[in-house]
ZASEVEX-653170 format. One line per 8 residues: number of its first residue (from 1); their letters; for each residue x, y, z of C-alpha. Coordinates in pm, 1 decimal, padded with zeros to 6 digits. Example, Ala and Ser with C-alpha at 12.3 -4.5 7.8 and 13.67 -1.06 7.14 Angstrom:
REM residues 2
1	as	01230.0/-00450.0/00780.0  01367.0/-00106.0/00714.0
This chain:
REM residues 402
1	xxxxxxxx	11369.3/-00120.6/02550.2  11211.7/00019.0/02242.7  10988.4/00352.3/02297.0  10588.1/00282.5/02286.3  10581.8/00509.1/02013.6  10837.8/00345.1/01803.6  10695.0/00013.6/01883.9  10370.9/00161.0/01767.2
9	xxxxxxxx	10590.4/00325.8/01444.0  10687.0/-00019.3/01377.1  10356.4/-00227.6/01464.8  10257.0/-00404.5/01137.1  09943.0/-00301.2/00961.4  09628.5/-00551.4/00941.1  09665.1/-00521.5/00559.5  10091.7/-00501.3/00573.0
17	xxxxxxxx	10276.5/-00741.0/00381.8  10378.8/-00826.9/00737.6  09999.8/-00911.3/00807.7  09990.4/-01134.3/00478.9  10269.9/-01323.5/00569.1  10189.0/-01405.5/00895.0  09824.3/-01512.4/00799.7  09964.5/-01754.8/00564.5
25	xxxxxxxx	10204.9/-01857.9/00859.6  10494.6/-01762.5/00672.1  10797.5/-01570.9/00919.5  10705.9/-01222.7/00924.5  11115.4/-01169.8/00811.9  11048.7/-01353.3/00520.1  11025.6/-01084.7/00283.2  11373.9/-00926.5/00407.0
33	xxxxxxxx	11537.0/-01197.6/00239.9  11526.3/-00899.3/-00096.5  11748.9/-00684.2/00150.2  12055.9/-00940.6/-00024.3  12029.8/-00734.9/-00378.9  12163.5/-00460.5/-00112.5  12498.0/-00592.0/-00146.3  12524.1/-00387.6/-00477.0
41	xxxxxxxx	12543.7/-00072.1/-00253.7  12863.1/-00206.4/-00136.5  13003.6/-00335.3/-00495.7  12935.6/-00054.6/-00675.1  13278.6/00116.4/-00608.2  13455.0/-00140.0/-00783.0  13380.5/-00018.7/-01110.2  13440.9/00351.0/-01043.1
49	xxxxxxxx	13845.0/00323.2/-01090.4  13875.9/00065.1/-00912.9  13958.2/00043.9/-00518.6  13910.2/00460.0/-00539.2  13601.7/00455.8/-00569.9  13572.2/00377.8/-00191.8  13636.7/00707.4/-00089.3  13532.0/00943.4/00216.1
57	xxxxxxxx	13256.4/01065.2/00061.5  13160.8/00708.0/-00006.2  13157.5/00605.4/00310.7  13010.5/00902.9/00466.0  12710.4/00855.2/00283.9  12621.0/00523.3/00328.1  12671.8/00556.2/00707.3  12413.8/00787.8/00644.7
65	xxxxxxxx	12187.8/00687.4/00389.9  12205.8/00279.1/00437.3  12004.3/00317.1/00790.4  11738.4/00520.8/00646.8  11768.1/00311.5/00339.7  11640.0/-00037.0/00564.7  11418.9/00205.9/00797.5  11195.6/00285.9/00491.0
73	xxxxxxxx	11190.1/-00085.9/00360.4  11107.9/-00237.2/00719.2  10806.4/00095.1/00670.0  10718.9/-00046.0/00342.0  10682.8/-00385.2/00469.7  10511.6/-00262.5/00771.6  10283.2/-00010.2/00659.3  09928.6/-00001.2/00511.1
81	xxxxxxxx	09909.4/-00140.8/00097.0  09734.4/00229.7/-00005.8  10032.9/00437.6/00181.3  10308.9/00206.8/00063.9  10419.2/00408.3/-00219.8  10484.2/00692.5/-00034.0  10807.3/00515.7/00125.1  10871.0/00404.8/-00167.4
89	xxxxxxxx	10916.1/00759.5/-00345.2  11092.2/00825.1/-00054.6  11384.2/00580.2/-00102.7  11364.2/00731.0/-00443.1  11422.6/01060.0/-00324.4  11712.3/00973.1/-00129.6  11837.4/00833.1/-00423.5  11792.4/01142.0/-00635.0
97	xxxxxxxx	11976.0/01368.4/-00358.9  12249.3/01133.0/-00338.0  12336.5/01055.9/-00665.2  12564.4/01351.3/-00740.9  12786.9/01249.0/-00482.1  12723.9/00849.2/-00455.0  12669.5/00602.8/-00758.7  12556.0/00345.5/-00496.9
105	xxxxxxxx	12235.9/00496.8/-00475.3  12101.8/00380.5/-00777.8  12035.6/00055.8/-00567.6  11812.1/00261.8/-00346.4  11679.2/00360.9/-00694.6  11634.1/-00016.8/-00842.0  11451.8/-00085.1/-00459.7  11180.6/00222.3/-00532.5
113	xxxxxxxx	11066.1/00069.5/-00815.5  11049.5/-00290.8/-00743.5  10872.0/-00187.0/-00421.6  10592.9/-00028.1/-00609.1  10481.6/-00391.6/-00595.0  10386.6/-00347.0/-00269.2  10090.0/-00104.7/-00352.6  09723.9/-00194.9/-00360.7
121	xxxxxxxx	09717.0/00014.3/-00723.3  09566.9/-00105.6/-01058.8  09877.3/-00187.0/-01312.4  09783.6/00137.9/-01465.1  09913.6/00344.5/-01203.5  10191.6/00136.9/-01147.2  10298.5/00166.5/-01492.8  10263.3/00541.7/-01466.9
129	xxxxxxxx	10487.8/00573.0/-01135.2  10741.1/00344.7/-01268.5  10739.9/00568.8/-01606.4  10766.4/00919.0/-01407.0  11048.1/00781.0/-01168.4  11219.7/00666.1/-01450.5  11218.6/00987.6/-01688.1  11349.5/01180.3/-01322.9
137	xxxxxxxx	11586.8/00951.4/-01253.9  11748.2/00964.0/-01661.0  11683.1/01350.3/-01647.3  11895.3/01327.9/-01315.6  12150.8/01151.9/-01430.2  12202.3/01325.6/-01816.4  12212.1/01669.5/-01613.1  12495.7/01530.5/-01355.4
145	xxxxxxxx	12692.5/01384.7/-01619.7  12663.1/01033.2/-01568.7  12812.9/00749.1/-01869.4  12551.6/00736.3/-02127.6  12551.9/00325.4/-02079.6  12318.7/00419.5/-01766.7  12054.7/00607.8/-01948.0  12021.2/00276.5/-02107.5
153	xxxxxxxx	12099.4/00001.5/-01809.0  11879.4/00168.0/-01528.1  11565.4/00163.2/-01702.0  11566.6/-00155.5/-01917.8  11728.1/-00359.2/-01514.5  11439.4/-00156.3/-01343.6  11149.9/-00288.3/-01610.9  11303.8/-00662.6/-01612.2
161	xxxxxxxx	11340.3/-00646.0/-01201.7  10954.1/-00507.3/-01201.6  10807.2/-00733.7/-01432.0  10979.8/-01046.5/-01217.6  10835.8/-00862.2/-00870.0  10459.6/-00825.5/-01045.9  10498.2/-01192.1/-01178.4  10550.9/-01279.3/-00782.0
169	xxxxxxxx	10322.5/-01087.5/-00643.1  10046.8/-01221.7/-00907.1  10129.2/-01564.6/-00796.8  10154.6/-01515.6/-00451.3  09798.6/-01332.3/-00436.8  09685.5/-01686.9/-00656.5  09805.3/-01885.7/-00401.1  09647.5/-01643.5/-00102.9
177	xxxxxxxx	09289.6/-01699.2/-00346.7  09334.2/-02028.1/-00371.2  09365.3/-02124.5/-00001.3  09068.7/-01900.4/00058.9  08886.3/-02106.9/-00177.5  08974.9/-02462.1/-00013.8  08875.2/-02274.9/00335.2  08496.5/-02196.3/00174.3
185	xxxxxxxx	08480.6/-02486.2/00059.2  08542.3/-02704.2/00416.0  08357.3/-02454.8/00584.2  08022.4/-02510.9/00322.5  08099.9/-02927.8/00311.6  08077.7/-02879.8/00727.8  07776.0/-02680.1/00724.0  07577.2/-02899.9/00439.4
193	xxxxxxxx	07707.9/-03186.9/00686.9  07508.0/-03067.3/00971.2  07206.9/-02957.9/00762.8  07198.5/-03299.1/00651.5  07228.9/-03443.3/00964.0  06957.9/-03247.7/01142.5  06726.1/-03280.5/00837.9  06779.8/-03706.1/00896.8
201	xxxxxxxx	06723.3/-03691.0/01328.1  06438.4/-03429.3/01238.0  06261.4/-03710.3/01007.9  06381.9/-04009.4/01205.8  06310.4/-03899.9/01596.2  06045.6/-03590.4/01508.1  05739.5/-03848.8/01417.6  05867.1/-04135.6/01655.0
209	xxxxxxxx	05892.1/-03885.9/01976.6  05506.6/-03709.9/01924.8  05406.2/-04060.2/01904.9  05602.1/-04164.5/02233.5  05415.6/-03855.1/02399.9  05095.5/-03907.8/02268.8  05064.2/-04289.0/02377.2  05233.5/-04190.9/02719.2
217	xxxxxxxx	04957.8/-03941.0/02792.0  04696.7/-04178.4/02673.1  04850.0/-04464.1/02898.5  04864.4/-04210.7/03180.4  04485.2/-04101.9/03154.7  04412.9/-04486.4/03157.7  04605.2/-04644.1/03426.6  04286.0/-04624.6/03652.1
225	xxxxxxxx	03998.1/-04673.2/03412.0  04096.4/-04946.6/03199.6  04499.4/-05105.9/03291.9  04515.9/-05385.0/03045.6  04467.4/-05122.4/02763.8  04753.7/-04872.9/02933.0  04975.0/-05178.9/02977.5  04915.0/-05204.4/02613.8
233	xxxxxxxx	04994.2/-04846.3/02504.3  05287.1/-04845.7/02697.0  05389.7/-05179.4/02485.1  05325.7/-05012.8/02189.6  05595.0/-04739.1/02346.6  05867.4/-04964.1/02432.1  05814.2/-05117.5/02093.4  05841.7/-04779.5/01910.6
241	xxxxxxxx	06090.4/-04659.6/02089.6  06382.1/-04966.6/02038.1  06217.2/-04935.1/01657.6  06348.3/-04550.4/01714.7  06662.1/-04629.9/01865.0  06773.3/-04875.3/01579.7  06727.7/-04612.2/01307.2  06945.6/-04396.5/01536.0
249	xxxxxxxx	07223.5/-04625.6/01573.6  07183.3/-04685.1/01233.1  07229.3/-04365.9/01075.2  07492.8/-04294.9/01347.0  07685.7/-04569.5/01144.1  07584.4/-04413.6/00801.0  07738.9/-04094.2/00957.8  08095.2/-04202.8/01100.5
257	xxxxxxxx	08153.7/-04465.2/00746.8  08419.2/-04289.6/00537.6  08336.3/-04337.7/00163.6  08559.0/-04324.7/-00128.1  08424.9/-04052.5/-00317.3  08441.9/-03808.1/00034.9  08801.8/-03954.1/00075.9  08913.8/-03806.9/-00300.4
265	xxxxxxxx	08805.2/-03450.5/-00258.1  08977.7/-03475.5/00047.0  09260.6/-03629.6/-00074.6  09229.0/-03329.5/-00371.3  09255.4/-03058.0/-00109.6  09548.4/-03179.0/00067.4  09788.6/-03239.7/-00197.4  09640.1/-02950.2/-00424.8
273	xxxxxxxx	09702.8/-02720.4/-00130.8  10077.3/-02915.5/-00135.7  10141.1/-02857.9/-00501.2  10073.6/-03159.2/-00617.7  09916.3/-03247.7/-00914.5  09615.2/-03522.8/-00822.3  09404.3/-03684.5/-01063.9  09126.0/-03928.0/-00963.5
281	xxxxxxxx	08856.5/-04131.5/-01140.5  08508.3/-04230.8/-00985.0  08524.9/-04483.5/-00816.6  08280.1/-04812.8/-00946.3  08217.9/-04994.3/-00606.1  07833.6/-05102.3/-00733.4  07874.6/-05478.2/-00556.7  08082.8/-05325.7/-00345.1
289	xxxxxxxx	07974.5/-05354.4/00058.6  07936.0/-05015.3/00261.4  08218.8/-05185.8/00530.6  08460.3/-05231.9/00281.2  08418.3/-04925.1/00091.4  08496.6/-04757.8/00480.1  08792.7/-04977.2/00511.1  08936.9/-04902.7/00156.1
297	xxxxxxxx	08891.6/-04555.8/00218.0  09073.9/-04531.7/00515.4  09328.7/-04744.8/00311.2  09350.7/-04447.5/00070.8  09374.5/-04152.6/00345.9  09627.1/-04360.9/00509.9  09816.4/-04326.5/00156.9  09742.9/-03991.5/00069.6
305	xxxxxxxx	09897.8/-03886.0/00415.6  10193.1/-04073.9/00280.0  10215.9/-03918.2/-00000.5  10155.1/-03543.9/00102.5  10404.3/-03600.1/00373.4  10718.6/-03833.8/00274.8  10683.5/-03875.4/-00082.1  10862.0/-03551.4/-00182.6
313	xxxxxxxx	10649.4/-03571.1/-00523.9  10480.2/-03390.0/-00739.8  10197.4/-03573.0/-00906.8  09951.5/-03853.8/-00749.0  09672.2/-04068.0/-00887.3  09425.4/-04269.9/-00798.0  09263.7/-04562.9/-01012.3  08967.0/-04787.4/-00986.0
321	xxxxxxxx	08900.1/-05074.9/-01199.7  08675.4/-05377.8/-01170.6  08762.1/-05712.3/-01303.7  08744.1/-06093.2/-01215.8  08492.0/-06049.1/-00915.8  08776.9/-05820.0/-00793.4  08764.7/-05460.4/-00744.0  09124.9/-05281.3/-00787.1
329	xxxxxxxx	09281.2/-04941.4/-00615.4  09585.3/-04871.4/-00757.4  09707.2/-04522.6/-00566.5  10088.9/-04440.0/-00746.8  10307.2/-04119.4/-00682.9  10641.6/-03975.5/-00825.3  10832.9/-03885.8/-00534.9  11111.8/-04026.6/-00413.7
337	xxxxxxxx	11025.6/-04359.0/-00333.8  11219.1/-04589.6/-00100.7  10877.3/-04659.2/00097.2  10974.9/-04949.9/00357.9  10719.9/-05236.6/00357.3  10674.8/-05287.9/00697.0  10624.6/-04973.3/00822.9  10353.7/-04878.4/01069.6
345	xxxxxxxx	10150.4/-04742.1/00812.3  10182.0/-04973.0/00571.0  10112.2/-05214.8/00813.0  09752.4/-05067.1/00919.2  09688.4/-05074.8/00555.0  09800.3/-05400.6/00481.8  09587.5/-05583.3/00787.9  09243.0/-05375.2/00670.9
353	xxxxxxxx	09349.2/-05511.3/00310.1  09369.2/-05884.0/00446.0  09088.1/-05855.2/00651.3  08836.7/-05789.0/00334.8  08972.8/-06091.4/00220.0  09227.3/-05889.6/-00055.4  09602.6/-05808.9/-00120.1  09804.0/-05529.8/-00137.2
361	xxxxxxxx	10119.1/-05514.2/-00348.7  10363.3/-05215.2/-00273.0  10633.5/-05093.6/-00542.5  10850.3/-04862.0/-00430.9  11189.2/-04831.0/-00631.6  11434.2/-04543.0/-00517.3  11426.6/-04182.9/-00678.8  11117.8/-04364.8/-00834.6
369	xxxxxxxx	10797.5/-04299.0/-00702.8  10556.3/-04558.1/-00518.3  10268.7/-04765.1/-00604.1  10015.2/-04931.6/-00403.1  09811.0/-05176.5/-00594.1  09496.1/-05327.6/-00330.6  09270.0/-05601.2/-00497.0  08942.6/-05692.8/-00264.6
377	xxxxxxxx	08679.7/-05981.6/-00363.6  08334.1/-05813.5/-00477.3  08111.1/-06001.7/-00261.3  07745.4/-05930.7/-00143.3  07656.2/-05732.8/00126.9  07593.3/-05938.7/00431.3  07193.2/-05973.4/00519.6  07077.5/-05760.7/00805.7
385	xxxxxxxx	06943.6/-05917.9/01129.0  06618.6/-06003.6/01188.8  06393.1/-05679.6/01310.4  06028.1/-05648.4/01413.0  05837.8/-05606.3/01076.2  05593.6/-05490.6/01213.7  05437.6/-05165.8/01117.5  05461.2/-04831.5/01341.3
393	xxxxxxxx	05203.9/-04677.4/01473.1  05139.8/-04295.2/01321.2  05013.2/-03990.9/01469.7  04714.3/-04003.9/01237.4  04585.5/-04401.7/01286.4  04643.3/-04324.1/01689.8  04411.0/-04006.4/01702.9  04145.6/-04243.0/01531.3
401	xx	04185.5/-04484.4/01786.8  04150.3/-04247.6/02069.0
């Protein structure tokens, strides 16, 4: 079992690379896939005269060296961002008190500087720690005696090798911004959700209730002095309160329908956060009723699902058109295609389709992307059922009647 203060040594950091990994639900070994360049440790004494370059002294030194080597990049992976660079000089330095003895440490060398990547550091600094490791490292090796191809190799492979990690790391804090961003922004659509929706059950049940009180008292204080008028007030309150409960179940309905233009920006954050390239025009659904704008746009999550999980592709659109008393969805990818017409999915889709009365065409070629073109009839919205027209009472015309 490992010691509690080695497993403490070894815990990762909140702000580790570790950490960052982890967060992003990446495998926290993900990173040692750079141990591989390591191999050059192990080459290296094939161009030193051959097979003698594997000598004794050779080995002796990476027995001893390679262990402390992988201890301080599990430590640079492990520790802190602000005291990474520390471990980082320190693989230098084992270079530098090597390197009389054992050309394979330049590797440890080439894994200082790269590592330097690791810092939480403005590029300035960087620069500046890659520039004084690099004029040790040359003075180093011109004192030893090293081949004069090195004083130009190590420093032009360490600036390429840098540049590449710095490139990396600048995309890979993008990506880290970028799914921050699409987190805010689910987080504010959810909160202006529930604004919304108490603002609506404020003004639809706030007025409706005072007046259910009000009239109950009233009815109350009359049930002895005058009945037929309290069986009247409490008429009025069975009246008001079905008016009440319709307007609930109402906007219920508004709330649970799907609508085309929520269903593209979340059809924009799933493949965006895929990598794939989704473009989208408003939709133009004017004649279009609020039923089958819910069905089509479960018709186009249905698709996008597809898409972000099968499809393999790398670009989707979506396109709206009316013409002919039709209204047209065309929803097309790149991946690989191959989609099978009578799958489940395309099933569900293709029953909603028929049941607004439309069609849904499906090309799918192999190695050739899919395309989904849905054509529903623009009709008019049904009428709505017959409902008591007649007016509410209000707080204000029932204090005057008191």
């Amino acid at each position: 079992m490992i010691p509690a203060s080695a497993a403490r040594w070894l815990a990762p950091a909140p702000d580790s690379g570790v950490a960052d990994d982890i967060r992003c639900g990446k495998s926290p070994w993900a990173d040692s896939i750079h141990l591989l360049w390591s191999v050059w440790i192990f080459i290296t004494p094939l161009f030193d005269h051959g097979v003698k370059g594997y000598t004794l002294t050779w080995l002796l030194c990476t027995l001893g060296s390679y262990p402390v080597f992988l201890l301080l990049f599990a430590k640079i992976q492990l520790a802190p961002r602000r005291t990474v660079h520390w471990y980082a000089w320190a693989m230098a330095g084992l270079c530098f008190a090597l390197l009389r003895w054992y050309p394979s440490g330049l590797s440890y060398f080439m894994y200082a500087c790269v590592m330097l990547n690791h810092c939480r550091m403005r590029l300035r600094t960087q620069l500046a720690h890659l520039v004084l490791l690099n004029a040790m490292l040359l003075g180093l090796v011109w004192w030893i005696g090293y081949p004069v191809s090195i004083l130009v190799i190590m420093p032009a492979s360490v600036m390429v090798v840098s540049v590449v990690a710095l490139v990396e790391r600048i995309n890979k804090e993008k990506d880290a911004a970028l799914r921050l961003s699409q987190e805010e922004i689910r987080r504010l659509a959810v909160l202006a959700e529930r604004e919304r929706i108490g603002r609506d059950l404020h003004d639809l049940l706030g007025h409706t209730l005072s007046l259910v009180t009000l009239k109950s008292e009233l009815a109350r204080k009359l049930a002895l002095a005058d009945p037929s008028r309290a069986q009247r007030e409490m008429e009025e309150v069975e009246r008001v309160s079905r008016h009440a409960l319709a307007e609930v179940r109402a906007a219920v309905t508004g709330m649970r329908r799907s609508d085309l233009a929520a269903e593209l920006v979340s059809a924009r954050l799933m493949l965006e956060a895929s990598n794939i390239v989704f473009e989208a025009g408003a939709p133009a659904v004017l004649d279009l009723p609020a039923e089958a704008e819910a069905s089509l746009a479960l018709v186009l999550r249905e698709a996008v699902t597809n898409i972000h999980r099968h499809a393999h592709a790398a670009a989707a659109s979506v396109i709206f058109s009316c013409e002919a008393e039709r209204f047209h969805m065309r929803i097309s990818d790149n991946g690989r295609g191959g989609l099978a017409a009578h799958g489940n999915g395309i099933s569900g889709m293709r029953e909603r389709v028929r049941a607004m009365g439309g069609t849904l065409a499906i090309a799918s070629p192999a190695r050739r992307g899919t395309t989904l073109d849905i054509a529903v009839p623009l009709r008019a919205a049904s009428k709505p059922a017959a409902v008591d027209t007649r007016p509410v009472p209000t707080l204000a015309g029932q204090g005057s009647a008191a």
